[in-house]
C-alpha positions in Angstrom: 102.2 59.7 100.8 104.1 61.4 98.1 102.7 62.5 95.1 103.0 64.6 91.8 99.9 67.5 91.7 100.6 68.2 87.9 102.3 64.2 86.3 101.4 65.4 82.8 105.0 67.1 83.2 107.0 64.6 83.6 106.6 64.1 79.9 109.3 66.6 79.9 111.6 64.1 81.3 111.1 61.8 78.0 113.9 64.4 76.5 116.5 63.5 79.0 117.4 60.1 77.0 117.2 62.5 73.7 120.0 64.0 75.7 122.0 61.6 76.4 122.1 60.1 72.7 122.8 63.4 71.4 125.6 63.5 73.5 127.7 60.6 72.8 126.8 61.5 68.9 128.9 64.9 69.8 131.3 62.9 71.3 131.7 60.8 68.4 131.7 63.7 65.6 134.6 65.5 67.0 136.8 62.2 67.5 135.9 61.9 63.8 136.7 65.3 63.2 139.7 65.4 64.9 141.2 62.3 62.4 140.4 64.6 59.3 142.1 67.1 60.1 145.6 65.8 59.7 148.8 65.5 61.9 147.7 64.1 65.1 150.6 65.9 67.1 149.6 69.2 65.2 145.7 68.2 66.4 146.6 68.0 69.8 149.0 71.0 69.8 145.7 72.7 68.6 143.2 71.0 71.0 145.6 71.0 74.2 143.4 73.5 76.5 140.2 71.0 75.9 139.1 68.5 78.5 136.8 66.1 77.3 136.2 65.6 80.9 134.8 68.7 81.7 133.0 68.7 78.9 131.5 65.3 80.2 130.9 66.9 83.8 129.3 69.9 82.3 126.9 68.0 79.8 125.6 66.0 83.5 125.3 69.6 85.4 122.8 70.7 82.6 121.0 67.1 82.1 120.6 67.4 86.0 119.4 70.7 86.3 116.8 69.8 83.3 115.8 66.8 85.3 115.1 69.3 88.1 113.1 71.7 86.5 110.8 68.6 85.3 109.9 67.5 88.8 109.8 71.0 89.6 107.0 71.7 87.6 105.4 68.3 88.5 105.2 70.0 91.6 105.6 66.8 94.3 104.0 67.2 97.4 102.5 65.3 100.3 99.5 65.3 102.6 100.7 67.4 105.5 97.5 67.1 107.9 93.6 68.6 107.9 92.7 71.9 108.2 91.5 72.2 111.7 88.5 74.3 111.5 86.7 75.6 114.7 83.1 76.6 114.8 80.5 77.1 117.0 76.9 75.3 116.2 74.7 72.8 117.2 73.8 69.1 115.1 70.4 69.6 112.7 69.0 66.2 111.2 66.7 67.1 108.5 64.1 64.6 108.2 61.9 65.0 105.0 58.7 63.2 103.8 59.0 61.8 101.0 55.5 59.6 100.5 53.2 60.4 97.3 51.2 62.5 99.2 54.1 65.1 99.2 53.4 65.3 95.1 49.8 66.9 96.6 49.7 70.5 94.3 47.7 72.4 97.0 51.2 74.3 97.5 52.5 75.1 94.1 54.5 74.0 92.1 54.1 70.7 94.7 54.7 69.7 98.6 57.8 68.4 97.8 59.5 71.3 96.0 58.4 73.7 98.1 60.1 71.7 101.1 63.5 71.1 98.8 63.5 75.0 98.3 63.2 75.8 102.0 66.0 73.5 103.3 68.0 74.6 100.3 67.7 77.9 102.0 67.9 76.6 105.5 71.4 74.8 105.2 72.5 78.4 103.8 71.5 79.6 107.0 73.3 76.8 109.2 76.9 78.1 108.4 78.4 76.4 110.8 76.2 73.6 112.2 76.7 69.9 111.1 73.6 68.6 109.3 72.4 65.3 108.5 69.6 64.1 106.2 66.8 61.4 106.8 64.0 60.5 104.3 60.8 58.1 105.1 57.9 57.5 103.8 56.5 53.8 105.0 60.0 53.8 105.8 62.9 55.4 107.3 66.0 55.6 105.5 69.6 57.6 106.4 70.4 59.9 103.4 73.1 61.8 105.0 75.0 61.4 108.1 75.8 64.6 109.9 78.9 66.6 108.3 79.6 70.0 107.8 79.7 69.7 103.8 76.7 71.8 103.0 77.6 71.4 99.5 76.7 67.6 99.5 73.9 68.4 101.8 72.4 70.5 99.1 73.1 68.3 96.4 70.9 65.1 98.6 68.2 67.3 99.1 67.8 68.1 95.5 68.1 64.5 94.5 64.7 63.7 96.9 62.0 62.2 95.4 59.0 59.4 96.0 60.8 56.9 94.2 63.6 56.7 96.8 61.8 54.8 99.3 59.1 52.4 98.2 56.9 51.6 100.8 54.4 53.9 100.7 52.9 55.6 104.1 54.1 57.8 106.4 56.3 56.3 109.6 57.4 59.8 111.6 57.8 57.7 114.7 60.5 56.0 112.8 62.1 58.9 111.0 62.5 60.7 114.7 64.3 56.9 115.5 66.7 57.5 112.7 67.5 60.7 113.8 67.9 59.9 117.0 70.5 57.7 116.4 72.6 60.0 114.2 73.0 62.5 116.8 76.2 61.4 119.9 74.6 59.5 122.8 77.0 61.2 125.3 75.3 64.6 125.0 72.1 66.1 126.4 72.4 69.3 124.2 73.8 70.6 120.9 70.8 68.9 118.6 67.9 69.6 116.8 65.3 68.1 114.2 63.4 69.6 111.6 60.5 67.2 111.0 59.0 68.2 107.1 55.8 66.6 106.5 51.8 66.9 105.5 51.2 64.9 108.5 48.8 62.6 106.5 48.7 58.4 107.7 48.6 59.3 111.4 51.4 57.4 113.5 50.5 57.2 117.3 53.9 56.7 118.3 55.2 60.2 116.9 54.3 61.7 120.3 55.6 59.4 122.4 58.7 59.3 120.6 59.5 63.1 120.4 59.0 63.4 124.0 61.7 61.0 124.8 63.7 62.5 122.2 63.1 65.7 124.1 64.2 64.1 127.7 67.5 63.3 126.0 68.0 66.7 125.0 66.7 66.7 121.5 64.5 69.5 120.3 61.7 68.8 117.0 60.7 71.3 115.0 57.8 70.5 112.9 57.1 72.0 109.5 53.8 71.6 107.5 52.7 71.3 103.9 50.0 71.7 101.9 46.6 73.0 102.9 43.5 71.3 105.4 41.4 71.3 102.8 43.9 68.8 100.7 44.0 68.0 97.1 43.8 65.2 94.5 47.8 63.4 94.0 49.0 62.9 90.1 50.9 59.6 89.7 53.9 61.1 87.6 54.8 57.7 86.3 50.9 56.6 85.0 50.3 61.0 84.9 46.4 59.5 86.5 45.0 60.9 89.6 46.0 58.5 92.2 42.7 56.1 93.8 41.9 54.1 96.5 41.2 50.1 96.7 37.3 51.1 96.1 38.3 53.7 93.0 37.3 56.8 94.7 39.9 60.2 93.7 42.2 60.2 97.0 41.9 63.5 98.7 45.8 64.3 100.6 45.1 66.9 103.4 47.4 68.5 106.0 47.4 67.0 109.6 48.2 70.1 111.6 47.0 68.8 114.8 49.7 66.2 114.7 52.6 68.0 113.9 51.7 70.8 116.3 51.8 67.4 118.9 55.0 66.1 117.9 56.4 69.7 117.9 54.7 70.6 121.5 56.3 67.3 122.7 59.7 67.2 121.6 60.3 71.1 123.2 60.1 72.9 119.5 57.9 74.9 117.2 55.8 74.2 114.4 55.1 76.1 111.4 52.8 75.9 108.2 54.7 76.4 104.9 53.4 79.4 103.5 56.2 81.8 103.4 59.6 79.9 102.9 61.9 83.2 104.3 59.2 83.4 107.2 59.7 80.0 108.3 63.5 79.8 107.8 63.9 82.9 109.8 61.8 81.5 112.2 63.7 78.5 112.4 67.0 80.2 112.5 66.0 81.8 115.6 65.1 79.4 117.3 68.3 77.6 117.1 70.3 80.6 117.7 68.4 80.0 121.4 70.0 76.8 121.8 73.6 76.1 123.2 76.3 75.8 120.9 79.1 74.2 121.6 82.7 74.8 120.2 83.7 72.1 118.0 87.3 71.5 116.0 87.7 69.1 113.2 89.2 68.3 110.0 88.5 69.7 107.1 90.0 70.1 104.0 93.6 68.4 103.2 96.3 70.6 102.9 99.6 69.4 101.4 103.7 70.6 101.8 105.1 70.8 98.6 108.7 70.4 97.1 109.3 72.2 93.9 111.0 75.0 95.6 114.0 72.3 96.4 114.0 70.9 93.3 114.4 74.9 91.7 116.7 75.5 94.4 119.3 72.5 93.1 118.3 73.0 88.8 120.1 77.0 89.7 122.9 75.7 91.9 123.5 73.4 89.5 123.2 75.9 85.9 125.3 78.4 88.1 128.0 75.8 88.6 127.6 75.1 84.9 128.5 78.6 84.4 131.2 78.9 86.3 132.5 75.7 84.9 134.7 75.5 81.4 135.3 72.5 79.4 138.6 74.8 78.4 141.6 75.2 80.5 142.5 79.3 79.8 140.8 81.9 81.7 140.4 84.3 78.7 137.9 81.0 77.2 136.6 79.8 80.4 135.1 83.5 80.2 133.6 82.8 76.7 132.2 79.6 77.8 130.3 81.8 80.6 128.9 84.1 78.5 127.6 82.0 76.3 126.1 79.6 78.7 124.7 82.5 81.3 121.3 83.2 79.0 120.5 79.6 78.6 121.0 79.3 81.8 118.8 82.3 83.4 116.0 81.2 80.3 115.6 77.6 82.2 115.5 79.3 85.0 112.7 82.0 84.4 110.5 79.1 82.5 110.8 77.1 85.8 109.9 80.2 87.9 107.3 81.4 85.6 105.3 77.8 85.4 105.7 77.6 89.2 104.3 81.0 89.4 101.2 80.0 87.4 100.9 76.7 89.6 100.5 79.1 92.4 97.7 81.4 90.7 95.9 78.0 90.2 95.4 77.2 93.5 94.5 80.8 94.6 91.7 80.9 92.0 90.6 77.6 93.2 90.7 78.9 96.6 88.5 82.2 95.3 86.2 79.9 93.7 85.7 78.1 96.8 84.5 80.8 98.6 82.2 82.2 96.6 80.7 78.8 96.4 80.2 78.3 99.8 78.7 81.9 100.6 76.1 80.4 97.5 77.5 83.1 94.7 77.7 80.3 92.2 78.6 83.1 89.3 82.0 84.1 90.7 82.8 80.6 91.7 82.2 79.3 87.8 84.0 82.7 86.5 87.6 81.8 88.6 87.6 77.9 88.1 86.9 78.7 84.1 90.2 81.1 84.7 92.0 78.1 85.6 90.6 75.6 83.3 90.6 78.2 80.3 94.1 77.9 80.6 95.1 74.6 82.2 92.1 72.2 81.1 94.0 69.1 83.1 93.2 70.9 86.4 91.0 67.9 87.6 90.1 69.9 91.3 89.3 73.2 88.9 87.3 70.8 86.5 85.7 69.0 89.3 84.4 72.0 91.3 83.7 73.4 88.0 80.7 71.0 87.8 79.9 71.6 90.8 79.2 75.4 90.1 77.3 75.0 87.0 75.3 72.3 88.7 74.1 74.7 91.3 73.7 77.0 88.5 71.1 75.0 86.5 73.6 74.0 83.6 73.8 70.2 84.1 74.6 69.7 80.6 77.7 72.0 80.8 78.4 70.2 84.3 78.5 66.9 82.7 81.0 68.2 80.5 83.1 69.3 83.4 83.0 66.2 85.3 83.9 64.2 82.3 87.1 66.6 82.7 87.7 65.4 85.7 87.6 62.3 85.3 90.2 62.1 82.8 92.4 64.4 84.9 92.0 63.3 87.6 95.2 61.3 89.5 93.4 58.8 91.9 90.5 56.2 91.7 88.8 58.4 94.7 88.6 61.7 92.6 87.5 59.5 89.6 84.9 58.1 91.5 83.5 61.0 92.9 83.4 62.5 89.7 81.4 59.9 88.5 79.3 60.3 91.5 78.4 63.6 90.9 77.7 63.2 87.3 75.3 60.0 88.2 73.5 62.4 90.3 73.2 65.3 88.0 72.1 62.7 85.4 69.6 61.3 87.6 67.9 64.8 88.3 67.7 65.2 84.9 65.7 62.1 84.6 68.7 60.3 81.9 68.7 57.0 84.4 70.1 54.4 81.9 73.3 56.9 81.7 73.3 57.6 85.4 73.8 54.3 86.4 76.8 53.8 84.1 78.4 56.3 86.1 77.4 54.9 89.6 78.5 51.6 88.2 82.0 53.0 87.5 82.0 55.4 90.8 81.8 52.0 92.4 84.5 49.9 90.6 86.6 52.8 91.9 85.5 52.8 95.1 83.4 49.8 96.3 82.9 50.8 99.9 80.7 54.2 98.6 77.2 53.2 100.3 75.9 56.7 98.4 76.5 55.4 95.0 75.2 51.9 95.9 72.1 53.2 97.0 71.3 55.6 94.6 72.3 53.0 91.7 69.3 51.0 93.6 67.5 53.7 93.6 68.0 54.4 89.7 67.4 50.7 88.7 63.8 50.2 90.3 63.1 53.7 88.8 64.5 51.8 85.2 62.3 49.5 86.2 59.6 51.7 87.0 59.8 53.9 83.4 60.0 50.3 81.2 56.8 49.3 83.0 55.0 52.5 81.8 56.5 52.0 78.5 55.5 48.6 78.1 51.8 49.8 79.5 51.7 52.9 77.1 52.3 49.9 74.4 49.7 47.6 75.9 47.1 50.5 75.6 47.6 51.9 71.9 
């Protein structure tokens, strides 16, 4: 579908009635004029190499060409197919454990974080593998279907935590399920799990499970934290150790012995969490061992654009201007083309120049982009500021602006940048994944009433986002979950 990249300039076009009325005022002064003067045969005698006519054709050439320039700039363009991308690489579903015990500090600063930092490191690694994200606890739940945006993959793991699932308990038979059933049934090859987990609340099933998993092709890799000996688990919304029925400390320790099964069945490896670049290496070569198949698909939307036509016909037209005269002898017809050939070249080295800067726009962008996906979030925030510095209603520089500085640790200055966005951008779909993004950048940042405002919006935008719905659910029990403490920490003073 057709479409302007840049509508703020067709405010230009508000001068083309301005135009017009100044026109027929000109018209209308030198009919005026001509009666003052005196003898109307002595007028005309005067006045008998002018045409208004030309005049009238001339005034339309330049209101035409201005009209040009103004979509010119506007820059119309449509969708002219995906960018078909090939790569070689095999499917990875990530399933993390996400239970209470994971908050266990035997490995520092907790479970969790250290299993956030190495998958933030392993998708860096799995260039161009698809990757998919599942998180359980006493249940299963699909965070991310496979895709190749690593970008989004990094920003779901970040956003893991306990309150995202609230069944406490830990289901791996049912985590390998989910998998399972993200990865193409008409394959025997091509996919891989990465099983994070301490292993504790042993399932029975687990081993059954990976070994069927394994029959259909599907290798398990197992990943263990925290320590045998275990440690005591601090409730972060009641900051109290965490007790059993009988009020005894609960103790979290590692179950090696399972995940080693699980692993040994489903055809993989397992490893214990004690060096993150150990491991990753570790896993990286192990699915460099597997077959990868060749894969093309879309990527990102590319789009044909006009302005070059619309250029094309603003000079043929100020060039016919120039050659034109609104006077009937040669010697003023020259005149007329002197005087009209600047204006004429100054349009048309405006046009040119704001095209021109259009163009460095989206070559930044495109620098920006790949500095962010090789993870160099400095240069990325460096050439989108280049653009936004100097065109702030860039909404895909403003956008991947937040982006940057999120991955940079500067949420607040992210905010900032999506709220740029948003008011930039031109459809409800990059509004409401603006929003998105902010919600979840809020939401790490523990502001929950102000991150679901902007779920809430991201979904009047765009009902059919399951990601905003869920993590607005997600954010409302954890409202829920911070007025209970407050109303406790009440109770008790």
């Amino acid at each position: 579908m057709l479409g302007f990249q840049h509508i703020e300039y067709l405010l230009a076009l508000a001068a083309v009635p301005l135009m017009i009325l100044l026109y027929f005022v000109v018209v209308n002064w030198k009919k005026r004029t001509i009666k003052k003067i005196g003898d109307p045969v002595l007028v005309n005698e005067l006045i008998k190499n002018y045409s208004p006519q030309k005049f009238a054709i001339k005034f339309i050439l330049i209101t035409v060409a201005f009209t040009c320039c103004g979509f010119a700039l506007a820059n119309l363009r449509q969708p002219s197919g995906s960018e078909k991308i090939t790569r070689n690489g095999i499917d990875v579903m990530i399933a993390l454990d996400v239970s209470k015990s994971m908050l266990a500090q035997d490995v520092k600063p907790s479970r969790l974080d250290r299993a956030k930092q190495l998958l933030s490191k392993l998708v860096d690694k799995l260039t161009n593998d698809r990757i998919g994200i599942v998180v359980f606890a006493g249940r299963a739940y699909m965070q991310m279907p496979l895709t190749a945006d690593h970008s989004a993959a990094k920003m779901y793991i970040g956003s893991c935590s306990p309150d995202m699932v609230q069944t406490q308990g830990t289901v791996i038979g049912d985590a390998l399920k989910s998998c399972y059933t993200s990865f193409s049934s008409r394959e025997k090859k091509y996919k891989s799990v990465v099983l994070i987990s301490d292993g504790e609340d042993h399932d029975e099933e687990a081993g059954k499970i990976a070994a069927q998993m394994a029959d259909e092709g599907v290798t398990i890799n197992t990943v263990g934290v925290g320590s045998p000996e275990g440690s005591v688990i601090m409730d972060p919304l009641t900051n109290e150790l965490k007790k059993d029925k009988d009020g005894n400390t609960v103790i979290s320790k590692l179950n090696e012995n399972e995940l080693k099964k699980i692993a040994e069945n489903g055809n993989g490896i397992y490893q214990l969490l004690s060096n993150t670049d150990n491991v990753v290496a570790k896993l990286d070569e192990q699915f460099n061992t597997m077959d990868q198949r060749t894969v093309t698909e879309d990527s990102l939307v590319s789009y044909q654009s006009f302005f070059e036509w619309f250029l094309a016909a603003a000079l043929a037209l100020l060039v016919a201007d120039m050659f034109f005269s609104e006077k009937k002898k040669e010697e003023q017809f020259k005149t007329s083309m002197a005087i009209n050939k600047p204006f004429a070249l100054v349009i048309f080295f405006i046009c040119c120049s704001a095209c021109s800067f259009a163009q460095q726009e989206n070559k930044l962008i495109k620098k920006g982009n790949d500095a962010y996906d090789k993870s160099d979030y400095v240069t990325a925030t460096d050439a989108y500021k280049k653009v936004t510095d100097k065109n702030a209603t860039n909404a895909t520089a403003q956008y991947n602006l937040g982006n940057a500085l999120y991955k940079s640790s500067k949420s607040d200055d992210a905010i900032q940048a999506y709220d740029n966005a948003i008011e930039s951008a031109a459809t409800q779909a990059d509004k409401a994944q603006a929003y998105y993004n902010k919600g979840v950048v809020l939401q790490n940042n523990k502001k929950i009433p102000e991150c679901i405002g902007a779920y809430k919006n991201a979904l009047k935008l765009n009902p059919s986002d399951q990601d905003a719905r869920l993590n607005l659910q997600k954010a409302l029990f954890q409202q829920k979950q911070q007025q209970k403490q407050q109303q406790q920490q009440q109770k008790d003073k």
